[in-house]
C-alpha positions in Angstrom: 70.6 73.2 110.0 72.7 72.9 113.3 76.0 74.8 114.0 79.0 73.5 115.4 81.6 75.8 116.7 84.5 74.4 114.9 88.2 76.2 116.4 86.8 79.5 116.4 84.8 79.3 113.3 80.7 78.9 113.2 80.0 75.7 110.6 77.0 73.8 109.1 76.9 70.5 111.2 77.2 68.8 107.6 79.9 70.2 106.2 82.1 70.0 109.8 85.8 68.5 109.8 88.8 68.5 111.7 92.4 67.8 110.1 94.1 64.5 110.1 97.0 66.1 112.1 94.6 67.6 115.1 95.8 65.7 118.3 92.4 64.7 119.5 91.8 63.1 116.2 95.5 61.7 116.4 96.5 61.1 119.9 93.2 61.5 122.3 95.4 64.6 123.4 92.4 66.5 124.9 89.8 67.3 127.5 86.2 67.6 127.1 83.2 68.3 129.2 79.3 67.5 128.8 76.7 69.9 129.7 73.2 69.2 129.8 70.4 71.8 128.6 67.3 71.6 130.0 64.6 73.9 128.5 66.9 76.4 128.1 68.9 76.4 130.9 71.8 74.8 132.5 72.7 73.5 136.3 76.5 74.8 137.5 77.9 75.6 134.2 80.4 77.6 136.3 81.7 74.1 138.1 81.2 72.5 134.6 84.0 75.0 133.4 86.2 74.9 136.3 86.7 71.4 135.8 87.4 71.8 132.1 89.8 74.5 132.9 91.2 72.4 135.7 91.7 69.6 133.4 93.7 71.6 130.5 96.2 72.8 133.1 97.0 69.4 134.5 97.9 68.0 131.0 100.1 71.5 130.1 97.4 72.8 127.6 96.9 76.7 127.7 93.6 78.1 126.6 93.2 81.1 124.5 89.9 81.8 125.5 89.3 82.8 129.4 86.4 80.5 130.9 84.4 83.7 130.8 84.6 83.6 127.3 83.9 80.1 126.9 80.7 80.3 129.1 79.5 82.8 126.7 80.5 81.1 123.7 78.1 78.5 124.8 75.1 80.9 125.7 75.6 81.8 121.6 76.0 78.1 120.6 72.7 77.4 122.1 71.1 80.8 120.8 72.2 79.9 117.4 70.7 76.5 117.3 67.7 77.7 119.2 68.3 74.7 121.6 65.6 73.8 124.3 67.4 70.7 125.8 70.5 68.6 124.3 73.7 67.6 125.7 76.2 70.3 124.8 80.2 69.2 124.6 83.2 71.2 124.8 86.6 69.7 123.5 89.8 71.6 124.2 92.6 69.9 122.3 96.3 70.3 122.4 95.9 71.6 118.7 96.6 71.0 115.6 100.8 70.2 114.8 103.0 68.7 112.1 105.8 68.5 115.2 105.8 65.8 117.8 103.2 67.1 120.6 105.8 67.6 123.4 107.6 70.1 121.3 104.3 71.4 120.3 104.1 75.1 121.2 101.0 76.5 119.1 97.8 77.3 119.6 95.3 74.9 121.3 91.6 73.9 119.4 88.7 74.9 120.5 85.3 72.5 119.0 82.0 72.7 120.6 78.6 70.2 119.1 75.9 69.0 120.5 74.0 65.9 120.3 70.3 65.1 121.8 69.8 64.5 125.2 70.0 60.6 126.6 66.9 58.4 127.4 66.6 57.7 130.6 66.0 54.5 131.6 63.7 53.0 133.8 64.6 52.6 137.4 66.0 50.6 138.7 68.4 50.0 135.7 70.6 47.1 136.3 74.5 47.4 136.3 77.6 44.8 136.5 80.8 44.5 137.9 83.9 44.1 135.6 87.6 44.0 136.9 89.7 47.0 135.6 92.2 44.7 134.7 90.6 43.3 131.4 90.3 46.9 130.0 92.7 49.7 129.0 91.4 52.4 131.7 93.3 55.8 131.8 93.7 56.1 135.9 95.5 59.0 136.3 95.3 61.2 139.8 93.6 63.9 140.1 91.9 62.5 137.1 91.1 64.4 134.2 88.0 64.0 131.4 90.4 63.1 128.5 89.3 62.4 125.1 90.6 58.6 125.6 87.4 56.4 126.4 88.4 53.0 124.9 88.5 50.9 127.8 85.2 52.8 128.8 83.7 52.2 125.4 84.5 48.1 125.8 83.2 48.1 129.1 79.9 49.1 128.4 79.7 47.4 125.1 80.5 44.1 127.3 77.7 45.1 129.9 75.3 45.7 127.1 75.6 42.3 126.1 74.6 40.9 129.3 71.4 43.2 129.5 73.2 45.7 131.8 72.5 49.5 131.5 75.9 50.4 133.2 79.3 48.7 134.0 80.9 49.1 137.7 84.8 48.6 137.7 86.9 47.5 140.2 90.4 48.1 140.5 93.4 45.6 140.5 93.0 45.9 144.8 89.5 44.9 144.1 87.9 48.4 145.5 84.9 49.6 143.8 86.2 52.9 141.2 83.2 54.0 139.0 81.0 53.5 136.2 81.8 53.5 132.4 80.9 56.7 132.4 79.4 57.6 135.4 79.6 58.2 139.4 78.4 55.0 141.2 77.3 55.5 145.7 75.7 53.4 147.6 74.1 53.1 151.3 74.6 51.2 154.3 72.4 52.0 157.2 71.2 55.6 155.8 75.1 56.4 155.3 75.9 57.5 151.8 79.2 55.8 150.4 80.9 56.5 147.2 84.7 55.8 146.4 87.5 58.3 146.9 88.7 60.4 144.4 92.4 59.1 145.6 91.6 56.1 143.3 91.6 58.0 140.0 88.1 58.1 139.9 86.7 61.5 137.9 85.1 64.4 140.7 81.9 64.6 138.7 79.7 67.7 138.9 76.9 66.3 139.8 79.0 63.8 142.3 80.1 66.7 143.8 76.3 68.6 144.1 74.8 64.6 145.2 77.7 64.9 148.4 76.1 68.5 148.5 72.5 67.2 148.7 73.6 64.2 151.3 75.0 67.0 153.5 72.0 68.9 153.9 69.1 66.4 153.8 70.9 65.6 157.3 72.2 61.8 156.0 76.0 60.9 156.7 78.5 60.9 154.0 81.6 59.0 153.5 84.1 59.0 150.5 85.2 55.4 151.5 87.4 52.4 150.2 84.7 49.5 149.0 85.2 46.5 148.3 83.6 44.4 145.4 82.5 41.6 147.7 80.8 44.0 150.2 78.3 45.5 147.3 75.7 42.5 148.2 75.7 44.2 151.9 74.6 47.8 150.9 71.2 48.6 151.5 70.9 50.7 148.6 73.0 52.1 145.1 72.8 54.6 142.4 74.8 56.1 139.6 74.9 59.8 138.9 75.6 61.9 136.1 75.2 65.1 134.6 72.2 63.9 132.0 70.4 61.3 134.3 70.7 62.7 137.6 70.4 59.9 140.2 69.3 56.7 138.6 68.6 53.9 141.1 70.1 50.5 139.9 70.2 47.0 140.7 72.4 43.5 140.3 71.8 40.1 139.7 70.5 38.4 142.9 70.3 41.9 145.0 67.3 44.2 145.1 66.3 47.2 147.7 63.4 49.3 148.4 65.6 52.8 147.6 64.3 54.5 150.8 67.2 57.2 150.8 68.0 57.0 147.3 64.7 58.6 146.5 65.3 61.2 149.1 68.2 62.5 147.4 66.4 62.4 144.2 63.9 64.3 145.1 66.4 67.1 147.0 68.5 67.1 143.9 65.6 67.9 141.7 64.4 71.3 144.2 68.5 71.7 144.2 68.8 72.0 140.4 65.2 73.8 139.5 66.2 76.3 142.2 69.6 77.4 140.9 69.7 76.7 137.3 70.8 79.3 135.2 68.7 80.3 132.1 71.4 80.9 128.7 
């Protein structure tokens, strides 16, 4: 029987709740992050945290537990439930109040569960491009990873119905942004692009370590302004995220060979065996 950490309490998966008045549940008034585990060990949970902790402070939440204790927390989550490779989440909440939240003063909630890791799909996988303006997106700069995925949810159930793995939004200026849910680059002559995190996009992890790899496999790297009719120029594009890596992916009418794209693949794979840290 799995164990979910459940505000400071250890609890059968089955017999897990939250109350009706806990602000996640009520408001989306919360951060989480996902962590992948990979045979017992996880890539940059450090970064992983920083971010979390990041994204508490910049909407006024205060944690009672250090990050240090958090990252430990999580090496006895996985302990407990003898976990070999699943896709841990933390959720940090403004907690649980009877009073309006922005006279809320009390303690925040703590909830960590896990679920199993993603499929990944074959590559290429094949995205599309939806305007931002037909769904309720969050944009707020510097972006946070707030509970609130609606417009996210609707934009990939709207991709799924046309056969795509992942939607790629564009904002009301018509400059590329990101995925539903994750990171999106692409190259033009052997130069990595991905938007800049001035448009509200979220600073993934592994965006950040893909910029890393770009930077030292001796490729150019530019966090640049694109534009959603210049995507049928690129030479190559791939999303990235914390459970599938760098995933090559394709559009209607638009193919490519990947020839840099599986360079970095291959660099982020020695990057992440190298330094991944066993829990």
């Amino acid at each position: 029987m799995a164990e979910y950490y459940v505000n400071r309490e250890w609890v059968d998966a089955n017999n897990a709740s939250i109350p009706l008045n806990e602000a996640g549940f009520l408001r989306g008034d919360g951060i989480f992050e996902s962590i992948m585990i990979h045979e017992g060990t996880v890539f940059r949970i450090d970064d992983h945290l920083e971010r979390l902790f990041d994204g508490i402070k910049k909407i006024r939440v205060k944690s009672r537990e250090t990050q240090s204790e958090i990252k430990e927390l999580v090496k006895q989550y996985v302990q407990r439930n003898n976990i070999e490779t699943a896709v841990l989440r933390i959720i940090i909440t403004r907690g649980i109040y009877d009073a309006m939240p922005w006279n809320f003063e009390g303690p925040n909630s703590l909830y960590i569960t896990h679920s199993s890791a993603p499929r990944v799909p074959d590559a290429p996988a094949k995205i599309v491009f939806f305007s931002e303006e037909n769904y309720p997106l969050i944009r707020k700069h510097p972006a946070v990873k707030s509970l609130n995925y609606l417009g996210n949810m609707l934009a990939k159930m709207d991709a799924n119905d046309q056969d795509a793995f992942e939607p790629v939004l564009f904002n009301a200026d018509g400059y590329i942004t990101e995925g539903g849910i994750r990171n999106v680059f692409f190259v033009k002559d052997e130069v990595v692009i991905t938007p800049p995190l001035h448009l509200g996009i979220l600073p993934g992890t592994m965006r950040e370590s893909v910029l890393e790899v770009v930077k030292n496999a001796g490729f150019e790297r530019a966090e640049s302004l694109i534009a959603v009719e210049q995507v049928n120029t690129m030479d190559e594009a791939f999303l990235t995220s914390t459970t599938m890596r760098i995933l090559p992916v394709y559009w209607d009418d638009w193919h490519s060979n990947y020839t840099v794209t599986k360079q970095l693949q291959s660099a982020l794979n020695e990057l992440i065996e190298r330094t991944r840290e066993k829990l």
